[in-house]
C-alpha positions in Angstrom: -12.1 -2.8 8.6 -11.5 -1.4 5.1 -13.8 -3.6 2.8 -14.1 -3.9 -1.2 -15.8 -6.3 -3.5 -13.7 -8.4 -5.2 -13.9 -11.2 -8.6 -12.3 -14.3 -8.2 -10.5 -14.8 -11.5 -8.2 -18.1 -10.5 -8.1 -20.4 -8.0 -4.7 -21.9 -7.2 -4.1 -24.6 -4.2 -4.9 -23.2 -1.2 -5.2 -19.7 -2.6 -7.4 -17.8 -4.6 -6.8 -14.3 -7.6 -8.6 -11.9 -7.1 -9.1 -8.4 -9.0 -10.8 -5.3 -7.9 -11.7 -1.9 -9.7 -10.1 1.0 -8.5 -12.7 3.9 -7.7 -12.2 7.6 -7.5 -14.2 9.4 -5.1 -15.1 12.2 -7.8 -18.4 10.4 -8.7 -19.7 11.7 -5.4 -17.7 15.5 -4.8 -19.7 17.9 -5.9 -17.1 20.3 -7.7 -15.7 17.4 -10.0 -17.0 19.6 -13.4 -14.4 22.0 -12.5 -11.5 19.9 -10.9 -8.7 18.9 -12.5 -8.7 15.3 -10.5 -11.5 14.5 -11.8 -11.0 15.3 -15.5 -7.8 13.0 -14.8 -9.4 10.1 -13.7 -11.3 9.8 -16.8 -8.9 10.2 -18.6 -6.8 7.7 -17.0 -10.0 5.5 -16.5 -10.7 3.0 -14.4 -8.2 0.2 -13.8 -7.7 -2.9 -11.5 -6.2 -4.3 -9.3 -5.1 -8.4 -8.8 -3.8 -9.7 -5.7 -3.6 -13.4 -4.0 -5.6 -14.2 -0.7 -5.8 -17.6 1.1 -9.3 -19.2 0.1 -10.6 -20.8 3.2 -14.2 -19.3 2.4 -14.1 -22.3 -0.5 -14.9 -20.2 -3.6 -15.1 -20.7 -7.3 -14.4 -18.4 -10.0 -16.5 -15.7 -11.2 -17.7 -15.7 -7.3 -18.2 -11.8 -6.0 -16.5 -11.4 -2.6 -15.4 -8.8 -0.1 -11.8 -8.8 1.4 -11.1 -6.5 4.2 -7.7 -5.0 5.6 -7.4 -4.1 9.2 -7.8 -0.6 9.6 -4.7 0.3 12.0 -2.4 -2.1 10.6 -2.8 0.2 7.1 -2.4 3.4 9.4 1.2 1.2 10.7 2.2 -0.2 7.5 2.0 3.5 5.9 3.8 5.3 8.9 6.4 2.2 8.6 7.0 2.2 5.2 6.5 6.6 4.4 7.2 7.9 7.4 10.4 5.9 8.7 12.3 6.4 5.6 11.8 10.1 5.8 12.7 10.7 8.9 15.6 8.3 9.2 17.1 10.3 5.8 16.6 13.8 7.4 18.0 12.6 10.9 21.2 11.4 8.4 21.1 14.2 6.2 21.1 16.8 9.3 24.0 14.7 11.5 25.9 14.8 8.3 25.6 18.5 7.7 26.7 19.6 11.3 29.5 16.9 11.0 30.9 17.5 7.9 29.3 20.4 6.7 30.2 19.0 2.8 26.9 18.9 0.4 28.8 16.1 -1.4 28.8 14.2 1.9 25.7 15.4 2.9 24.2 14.1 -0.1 25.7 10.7 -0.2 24.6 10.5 3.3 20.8 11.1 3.0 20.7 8.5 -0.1 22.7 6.1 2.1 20.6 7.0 5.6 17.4 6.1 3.3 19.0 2.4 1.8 19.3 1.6 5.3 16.1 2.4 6.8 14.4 0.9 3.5 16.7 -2.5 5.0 15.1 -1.5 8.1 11.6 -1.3 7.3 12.2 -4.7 5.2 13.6 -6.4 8.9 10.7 -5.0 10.6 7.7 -5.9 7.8 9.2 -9.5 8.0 10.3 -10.5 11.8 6.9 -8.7 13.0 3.1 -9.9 12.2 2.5 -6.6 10.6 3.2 -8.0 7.0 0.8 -10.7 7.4 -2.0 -8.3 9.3 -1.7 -5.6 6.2 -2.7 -8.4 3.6 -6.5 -8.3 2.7 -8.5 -11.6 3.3 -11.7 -13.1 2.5 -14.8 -11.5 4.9 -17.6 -13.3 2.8 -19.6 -13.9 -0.5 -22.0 -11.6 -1.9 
């Protein structure tokens, strides 16, 4: 499980807001004087995220939580959503090319390969439970 501390900021229903700070690793690398990642993150600074959980742990705002998401349903929500449409465009865009051997064609086939396995991924995210298992929830109070 991938866990972060959270703030509660509303509480609506059956479901609670939530916002988190987004951290950079570069407090901890030891070459972040001389990286440019790190002199980018400080520029950019630090900024947070909000997002909506169910709130069956019964908490009030201001309350400091930790929400968790399920390590290998992150690993198959990111090969589902990155990976698929990659590959389903170069499959296209390769077929398409021997076929027709037009770059015109072969163009309007790779953007057309990757509408339909961004429908695809959509389908699959929604029929299967890996949409509900990639969501964070509530682990406990701190």
């Amino acid at each position: 499980m991938i866990e972060e501390t959270a703030i509660v900021i509303d509480i609506n229903a059956q479901q609670v807001l939530l916002e988190t700070q987004r951290k950079s690793a570069c407090q901890t690398c030891s070459v972040k004087s001389g990286c440019g990642t790190s002199t980018l993150a400080k520029v950019v600074g630090k900024r947070s995220s909000q997002f909506v959980v169910d709130n069956f742990l019964n908490v009030q705002v201001g309350d400091k939580v930790i929400v968790a998401i399920d390590e290998s349903a992150l690993v198959q929500g990111s090969l589902l959503i990155y990976l698929f449409p990659l590959v389903c465009m170069m499959l296209v865009g390769v077929l398409s090319e021997y076929l027709f051997a037009n770059e015109a064609v072969t163009i309007l086939s790779v953007v057309f390969g990757f509408v339909v396995s961004m429908v695809g991924v959509r389908f699959i995210m929604t029929t299967s439970g890996l949409k509900k298992s990639v969501q964070p929830h509530l682990v406990r109070r701190v």
